[in-house]
C-alpha positions in Angstrom: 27.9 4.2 17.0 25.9 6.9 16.1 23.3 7.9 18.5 19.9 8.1 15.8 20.4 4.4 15.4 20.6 1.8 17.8 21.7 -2.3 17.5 21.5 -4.5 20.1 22.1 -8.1 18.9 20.7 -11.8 20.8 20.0 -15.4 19.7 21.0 -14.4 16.3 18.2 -11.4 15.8 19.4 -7.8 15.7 16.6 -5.4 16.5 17.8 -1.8 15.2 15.7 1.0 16.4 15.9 5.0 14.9 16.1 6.8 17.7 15.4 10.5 16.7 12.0 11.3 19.3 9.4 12.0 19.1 8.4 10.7 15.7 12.1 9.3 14.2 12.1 11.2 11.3 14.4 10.2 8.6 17.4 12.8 7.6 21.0 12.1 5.9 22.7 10.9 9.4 19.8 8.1 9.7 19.5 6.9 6.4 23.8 6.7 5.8 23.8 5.2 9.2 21.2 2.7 8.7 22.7 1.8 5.3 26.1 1.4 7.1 24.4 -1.0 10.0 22.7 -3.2 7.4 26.2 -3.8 5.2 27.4 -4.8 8.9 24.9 -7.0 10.0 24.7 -8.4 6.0 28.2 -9.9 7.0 28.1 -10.8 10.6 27.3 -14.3 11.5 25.9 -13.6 14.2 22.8 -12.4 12.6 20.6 -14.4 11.0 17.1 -12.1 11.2 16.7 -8.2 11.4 14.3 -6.5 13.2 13.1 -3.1 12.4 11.5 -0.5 14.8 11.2 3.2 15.6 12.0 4.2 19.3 8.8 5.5 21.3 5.0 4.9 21.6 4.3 7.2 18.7 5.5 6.7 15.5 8.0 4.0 13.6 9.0 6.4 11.4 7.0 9.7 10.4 8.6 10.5 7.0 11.5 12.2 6.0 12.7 15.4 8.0 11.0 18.3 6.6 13.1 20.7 8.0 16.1 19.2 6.3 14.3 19.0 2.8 13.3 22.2 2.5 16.4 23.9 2.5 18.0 21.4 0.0 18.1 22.8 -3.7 17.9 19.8 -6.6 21.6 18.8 -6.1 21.4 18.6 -2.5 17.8 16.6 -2.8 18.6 14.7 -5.8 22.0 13.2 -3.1 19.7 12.8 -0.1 17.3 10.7 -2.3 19.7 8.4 -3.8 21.1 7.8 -0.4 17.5 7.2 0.6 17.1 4.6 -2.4 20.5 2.8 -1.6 19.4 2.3 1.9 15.8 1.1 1.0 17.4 -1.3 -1.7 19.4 -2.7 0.9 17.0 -3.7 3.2 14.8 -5.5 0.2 18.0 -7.4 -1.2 20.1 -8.4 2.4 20.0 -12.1 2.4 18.7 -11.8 6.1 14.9 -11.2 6.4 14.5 -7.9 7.6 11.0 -7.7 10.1 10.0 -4.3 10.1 7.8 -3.7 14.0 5.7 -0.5 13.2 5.2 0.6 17.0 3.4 3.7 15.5 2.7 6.6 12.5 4.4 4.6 9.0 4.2 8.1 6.9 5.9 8.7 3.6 9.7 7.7 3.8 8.6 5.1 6.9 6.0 3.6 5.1 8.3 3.3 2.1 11.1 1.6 4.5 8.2 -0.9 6.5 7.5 -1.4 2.2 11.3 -2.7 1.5 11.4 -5.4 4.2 10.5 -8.8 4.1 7.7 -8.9 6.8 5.3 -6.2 8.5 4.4 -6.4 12.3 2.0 -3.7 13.2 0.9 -2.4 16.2 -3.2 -2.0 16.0 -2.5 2.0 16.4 -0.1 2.1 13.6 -1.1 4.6 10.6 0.0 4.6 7.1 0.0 7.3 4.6 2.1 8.6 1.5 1.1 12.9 2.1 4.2 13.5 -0.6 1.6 15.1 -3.0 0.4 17.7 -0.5 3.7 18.7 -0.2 4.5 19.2 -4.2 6.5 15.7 -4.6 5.8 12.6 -4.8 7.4 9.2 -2.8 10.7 8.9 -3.9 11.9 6.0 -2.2 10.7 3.2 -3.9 7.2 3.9 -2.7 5.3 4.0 -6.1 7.4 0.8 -7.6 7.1 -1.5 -4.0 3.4 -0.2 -3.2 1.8 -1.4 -6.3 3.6 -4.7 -6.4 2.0 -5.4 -2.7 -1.4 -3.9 -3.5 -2.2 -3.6 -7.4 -2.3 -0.4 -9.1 -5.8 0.6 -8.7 -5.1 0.6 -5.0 -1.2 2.0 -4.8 -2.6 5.0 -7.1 -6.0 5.5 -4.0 -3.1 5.7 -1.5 -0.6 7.8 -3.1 -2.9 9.9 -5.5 -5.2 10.7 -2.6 -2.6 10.9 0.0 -5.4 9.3 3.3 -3.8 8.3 6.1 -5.0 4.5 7.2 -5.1 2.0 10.1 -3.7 -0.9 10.9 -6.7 -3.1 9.9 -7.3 -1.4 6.6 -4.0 -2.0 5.8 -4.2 -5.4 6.5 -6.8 -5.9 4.6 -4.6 -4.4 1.9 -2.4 -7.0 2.0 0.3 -4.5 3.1 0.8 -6.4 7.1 1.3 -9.8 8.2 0.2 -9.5 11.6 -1.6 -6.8 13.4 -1.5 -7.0 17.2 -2.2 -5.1 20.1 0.2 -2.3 21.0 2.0 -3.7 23.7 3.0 -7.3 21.8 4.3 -5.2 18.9 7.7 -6.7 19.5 7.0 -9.7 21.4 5.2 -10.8 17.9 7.8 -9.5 15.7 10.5 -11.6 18.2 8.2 -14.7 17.5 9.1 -14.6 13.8 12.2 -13.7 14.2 13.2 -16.4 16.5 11.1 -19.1 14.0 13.1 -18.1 11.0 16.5 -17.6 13.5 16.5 -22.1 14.2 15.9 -22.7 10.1 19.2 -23.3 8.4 20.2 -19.5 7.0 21.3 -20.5 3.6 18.1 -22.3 2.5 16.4 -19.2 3.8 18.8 -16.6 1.8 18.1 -18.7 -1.3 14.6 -18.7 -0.6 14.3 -15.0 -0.5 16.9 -14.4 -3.7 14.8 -16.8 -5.3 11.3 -14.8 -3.9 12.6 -11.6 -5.2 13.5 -12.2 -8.6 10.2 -13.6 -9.3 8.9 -10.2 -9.0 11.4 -8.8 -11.3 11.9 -11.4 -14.1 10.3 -13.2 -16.5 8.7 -16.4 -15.4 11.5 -18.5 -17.0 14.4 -16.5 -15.7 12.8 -16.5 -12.3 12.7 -20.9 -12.5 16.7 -20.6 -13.8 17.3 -18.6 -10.7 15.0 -21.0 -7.9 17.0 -24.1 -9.7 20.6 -22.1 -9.0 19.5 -21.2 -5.4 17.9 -24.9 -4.8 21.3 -26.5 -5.6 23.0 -24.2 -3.3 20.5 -25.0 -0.6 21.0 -28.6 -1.2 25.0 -28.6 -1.2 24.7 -27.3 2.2 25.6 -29.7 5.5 22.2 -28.2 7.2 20.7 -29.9 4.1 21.9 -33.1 4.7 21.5 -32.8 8.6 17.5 -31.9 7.8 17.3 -35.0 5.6 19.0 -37.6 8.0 17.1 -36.0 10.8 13.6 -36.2 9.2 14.5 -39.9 8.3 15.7 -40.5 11.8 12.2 -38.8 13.2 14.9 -36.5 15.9 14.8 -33.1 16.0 17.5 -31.6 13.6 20.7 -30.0 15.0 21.8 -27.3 12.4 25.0 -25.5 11.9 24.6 -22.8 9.4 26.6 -24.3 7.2 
C-alpha cells in the first residue's frame, strides 16, 4: 500500500486518510491511489461506509500540488486532470456513502473532493476556498458543476469568481456542511454517522443514494423511473423482509446485508 494513502477498516467503516504532511496536497500518486482504494473498498463487503480525512491538525487537503503542476505542459495537465475527475466521480457515484472529516484547510482540489462525497464533517477551524483564479485556472475537478448544485449559482460564482477563503460556520450556513463540531470531535462525529448508516441494511441505502443522485441529473420523470427501479430492488431484499416482520413483531431488527 502506498504510503500517501492510508486504510484501516472496523465495524464495517473504512476511514482512509492522505497522508502527505503538512497540508496533504493532492499529486498523481494520491489521486491514482485513492481512485484505486475506492474501486477496492466499492467491492469489499466488509465496508459498508467510507470515511474521508487528511492526516494532521492542519489541513484535509490544501489543493493540488503546485510544484507538480507547474512543470506539467497541456498534455501532461490535461492527464493529471482527468485522473483527478475519475477519482472525484468515483467518490460521488460508489454505492457506499462516502463521509468526508475536514480536520483542517479544504482549498481548491480538497474542497472539490469534501464537494463529491455524500456528507461533510467539519472541524470549526476548517477553511474553504477555490484560489484557482489567482493562479490563471480555474477548478477543474468538478468544482464549478458540484459547487453550484449545493449552493446556487449566485453563490458558487462569489466563491469561485472571488476566490475568499471561508470558515466553517459560513459554510454551514451555505449549505455546503452537515455538522460543524469542535476540532477535537472531528472524527468522533464523522464515526457517529458512519456507524448509524453502518446497522441500516446496505442495499436499501445504495438504492437510496443511486436514486438521490440521478435526481440531480435527470428529468423529474426519469428520476421517478429510476427511485421505482431502485425501490423494487430494495424491496426484493431479505433485510427488507426482516425490517417488515421485525417492525410488526415490535423487536429490534437483525439484518444480514442481503
Amino acid at each position: 500500500m502506498s504510503e500517501v494513502v492510508k486504510v484501516s477498516i472496523e465495524n464495517y467503516i473504512a476511514v482512509v486518510t492522505i497522508d502527505r504532511p503538512p497540508v496533504n496536497p493532492l499529486n498523481s500518486e494520491v489521486f491514482l491511489t485513492l481512485s484505486r482504494q475506492i474501486d477496492e473498498l466499492e467491492s469489499n463487503d466488509e465496508v459498508r461506509v467510507i470515511i474521508l480525512t487528511g492526516a494532521g491538525e492542519k489541513a484535509f487537503v490544501a489543493g493540488a500540488d503546485i510544484q507538480e503542476m507547474a512543470h506539467l505542459d497541456i498534455v501532461g495537465i490535461n492527464k493529471m486532470n482527468k485522473v483527478s475527475r475519475t477519482l472525484f466521480t468515483k467518490v460521488e457515484q460508489c454505492t457506499k456513502p462516502v463521509i468526508a472529516a475536514i480536520n483542517g484547510l479544504a482549498l481548491g482540489g480538497g474542497f472539490e473532493l469534501a464537494l463529491a462525497c455524500d456528507f461533510r464533517v467539519a472541524s470549526e477551524k476548517a477553511k474553504f476556498a477555490f484560489p484557482e483564479t489567482s493562479l490563471g485556472i480555474i477548478p477543474g475537478g468538478g468544482g464549478t458543476q458540484r459547487l453550484q448544485k449545493i449552493v446556487g449559482l449566485g453563490v458558487a460564482k462569489e466563491l469561485v469568481l472571488l476566490g475568499d477563503m471561508i470558515d466553517a460556520q459560513k459554510a454551514s450556513n451555505l449549505g455546503l456542511l452537515h455538522r460543524v463540531v469542535p476540532h477535537e470531535e472531528t472524527m468522533e462525529e464523522t464515526h457517529k454517522i458512519a456507524t448509524k448508516i453502518a446497522k441500516t441494511p446496505p442495499v436499501a441505502i445504495q438504492m437510496a443514494k443511486l436514486a438521490l443522485n440521478a435526481a440531480s441529473d435527470v428529468d423529474t420523470q426519469s428520476g421517478l423511473l429510476m427511485e421505482a427501479m431502485c425501490f423494487g430492488n430494495a424491496f426484493a431484499t431479505e433485510d427488507r423482509a426482516e425490517g417488515l416482520n421485525a417492525f410488526l413483531e415490535k423487536r429490534k431488527p437483525q439484518f444480514k446485508g442481503k
